[in-house]
C-alpha positions in Angstrom: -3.1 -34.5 52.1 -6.0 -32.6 53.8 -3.5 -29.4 54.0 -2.8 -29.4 50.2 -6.6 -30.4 49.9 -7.4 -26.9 51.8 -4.7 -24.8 49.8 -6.0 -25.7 46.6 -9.3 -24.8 47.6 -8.6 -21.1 48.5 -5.5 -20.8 45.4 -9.0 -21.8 43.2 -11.5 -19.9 45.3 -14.0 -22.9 46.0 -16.6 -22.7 49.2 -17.4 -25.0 51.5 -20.2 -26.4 49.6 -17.4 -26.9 46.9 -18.5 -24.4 44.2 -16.5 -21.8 42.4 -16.9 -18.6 44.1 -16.5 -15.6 41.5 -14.3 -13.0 42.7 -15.3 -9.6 41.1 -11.6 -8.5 40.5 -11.3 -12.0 39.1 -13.9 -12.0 36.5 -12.6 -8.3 35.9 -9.4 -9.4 35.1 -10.2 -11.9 32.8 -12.9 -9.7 30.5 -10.0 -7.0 30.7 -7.9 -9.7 29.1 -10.1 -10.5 26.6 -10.7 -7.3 25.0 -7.2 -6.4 25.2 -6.8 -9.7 23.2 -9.6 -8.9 21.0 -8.5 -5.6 20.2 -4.9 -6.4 19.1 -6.5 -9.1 17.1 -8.6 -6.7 14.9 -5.8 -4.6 14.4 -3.2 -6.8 14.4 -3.8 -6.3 10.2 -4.6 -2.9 10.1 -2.2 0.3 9.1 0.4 1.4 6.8 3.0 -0.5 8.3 0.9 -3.7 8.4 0.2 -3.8 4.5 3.9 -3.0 4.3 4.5 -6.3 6.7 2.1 -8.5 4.8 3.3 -7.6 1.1 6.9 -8.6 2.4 5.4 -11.8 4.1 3.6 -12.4 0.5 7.1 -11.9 -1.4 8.5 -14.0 0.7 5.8 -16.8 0.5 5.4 -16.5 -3.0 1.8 -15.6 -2.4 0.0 -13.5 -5.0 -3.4 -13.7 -3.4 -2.2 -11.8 -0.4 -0.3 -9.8 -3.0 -3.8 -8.7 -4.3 -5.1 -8.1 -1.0 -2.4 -5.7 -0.1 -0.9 -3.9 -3.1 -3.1 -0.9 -5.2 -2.4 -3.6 -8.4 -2.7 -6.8 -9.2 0.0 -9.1 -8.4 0.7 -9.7 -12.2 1.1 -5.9 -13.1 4.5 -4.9 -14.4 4.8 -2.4 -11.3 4.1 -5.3 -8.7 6.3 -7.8 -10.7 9.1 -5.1 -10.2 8.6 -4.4 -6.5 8.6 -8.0 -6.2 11.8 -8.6 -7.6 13.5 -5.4 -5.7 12.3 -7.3 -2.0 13.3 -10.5 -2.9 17.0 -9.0 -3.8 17.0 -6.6 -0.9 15.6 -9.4 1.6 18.4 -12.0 0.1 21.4 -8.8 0.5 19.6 -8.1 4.4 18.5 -10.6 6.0 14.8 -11.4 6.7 13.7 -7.9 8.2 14.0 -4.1 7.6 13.1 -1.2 9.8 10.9 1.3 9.5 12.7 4.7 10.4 10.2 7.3 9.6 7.0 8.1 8.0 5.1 11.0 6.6 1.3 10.8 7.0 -1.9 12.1 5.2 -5.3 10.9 6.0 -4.9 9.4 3.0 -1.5 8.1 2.0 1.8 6.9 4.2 5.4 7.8 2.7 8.0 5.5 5.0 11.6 5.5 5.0 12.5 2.4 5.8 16.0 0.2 5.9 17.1 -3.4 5.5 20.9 -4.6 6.5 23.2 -3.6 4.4 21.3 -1.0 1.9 20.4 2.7 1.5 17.2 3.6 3.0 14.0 2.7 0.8 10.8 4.2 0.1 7.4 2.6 0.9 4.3 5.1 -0.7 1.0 3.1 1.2 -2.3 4.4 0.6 -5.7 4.3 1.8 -8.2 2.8 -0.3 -12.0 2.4 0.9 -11.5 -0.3 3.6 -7.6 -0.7 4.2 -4.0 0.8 3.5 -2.3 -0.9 0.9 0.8 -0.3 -0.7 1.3 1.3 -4.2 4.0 -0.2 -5.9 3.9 2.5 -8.6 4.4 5.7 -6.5 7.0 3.2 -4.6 8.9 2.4 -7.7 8.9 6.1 -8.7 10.5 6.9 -5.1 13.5 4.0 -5.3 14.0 5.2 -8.5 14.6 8.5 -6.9 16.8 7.1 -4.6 18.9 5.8 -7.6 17.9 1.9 -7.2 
C-alpha cells in the first residue's frame, strides 16, 4: 500500500509536505492546450466553407434562423427557398455530406466547386459581408443554373 501510496505521489507531483508542486513544463502544457482549444473555438464558425457547413446544417434542421444568420437573404426569399429545395434533393440523392474540391478566392467573395455522391459538381458563390462570409444563394443559383441544374 505505501509503494502505490509513493507512486501516486510522484505520477501527481505532490512534496513531502503533500502539496501540488507546479512543474513549469506542466503548467506550459496545459495554457498551450488551452489556447489551442480556444482558438479553434473562435474559428470553428468562421470562413467560406463554414457558412457553407452551417447553411447545410440549417437545411437539414429545418432552421431558418441560422438560415438568416448565414445566407446574404432572408430565409423566406424566393432565391433561399430555391437553394433550399436544391440541398434537400441533392443531400436525399448523396448522402449526408459533399466535398469541397476547389475554391477561387477574392478578399471579398469565395466561388467553390464542391460535390455530393452521385451528382455533377455544384457551385457555392460565399461572400464577405461586414462581420462574416455568408453564402449568396442568388449568384449560387445563377452558377447551378450554369451548370444545367
Amino acid at each position: 500500500m505505501q509503494k502505490r501510496w509513493e507512486f501516486v505521489k510522484v505520477l501527481y507531483g505532490y512534496d513531502s509536505a503533500m502539496r501540488f508542486r507546479r512543474d513549469p513544463s506542466l503548467v506550459a502544457a496545459v495554457v498551450l492546450a488551452a489556447v489551442t482549444l480556444s482558438v479553434f473555438g473562435v474559428f470553428q464558425n468562421y470562413g467560406p466553407e463554414s457558412a457553407v457547413r452551417r447553411f447545410h446544417h440549417a437545411v437539414a434542421t429545418k432552421d431558418d434562423a441560422e438560415i438568416n444568420q448565414v445566407s446574404t437573404q432572408g430565409a423566406d426569399s424566393s432565391a433561399v427557398q430555391d437553394l433550399k429545395r436544391f440541398v434537400t434533393r441533392a443531400l436525399a440523392t448523396g448522402g449526408s455530406g459533399y466535398r469541397i474540391l476547389t475554391s477561387e478566392r477574392t478578399d471579398t467573395q469565395v466561388v467553390m466547386l464542391a460535390r455530393y455522391e452521385g451528382l455533377p459538381p455544384i457551385v457555392w458563390v460565399v461572400v464577405k459581408t461586414r462581420d462574416r462570409w455568408r453564402v449568396d444563394p442568388y449568384l449560387t443559383l445563377q452558377g447551378l443554373r450554369r451548370l444545367g441544374y
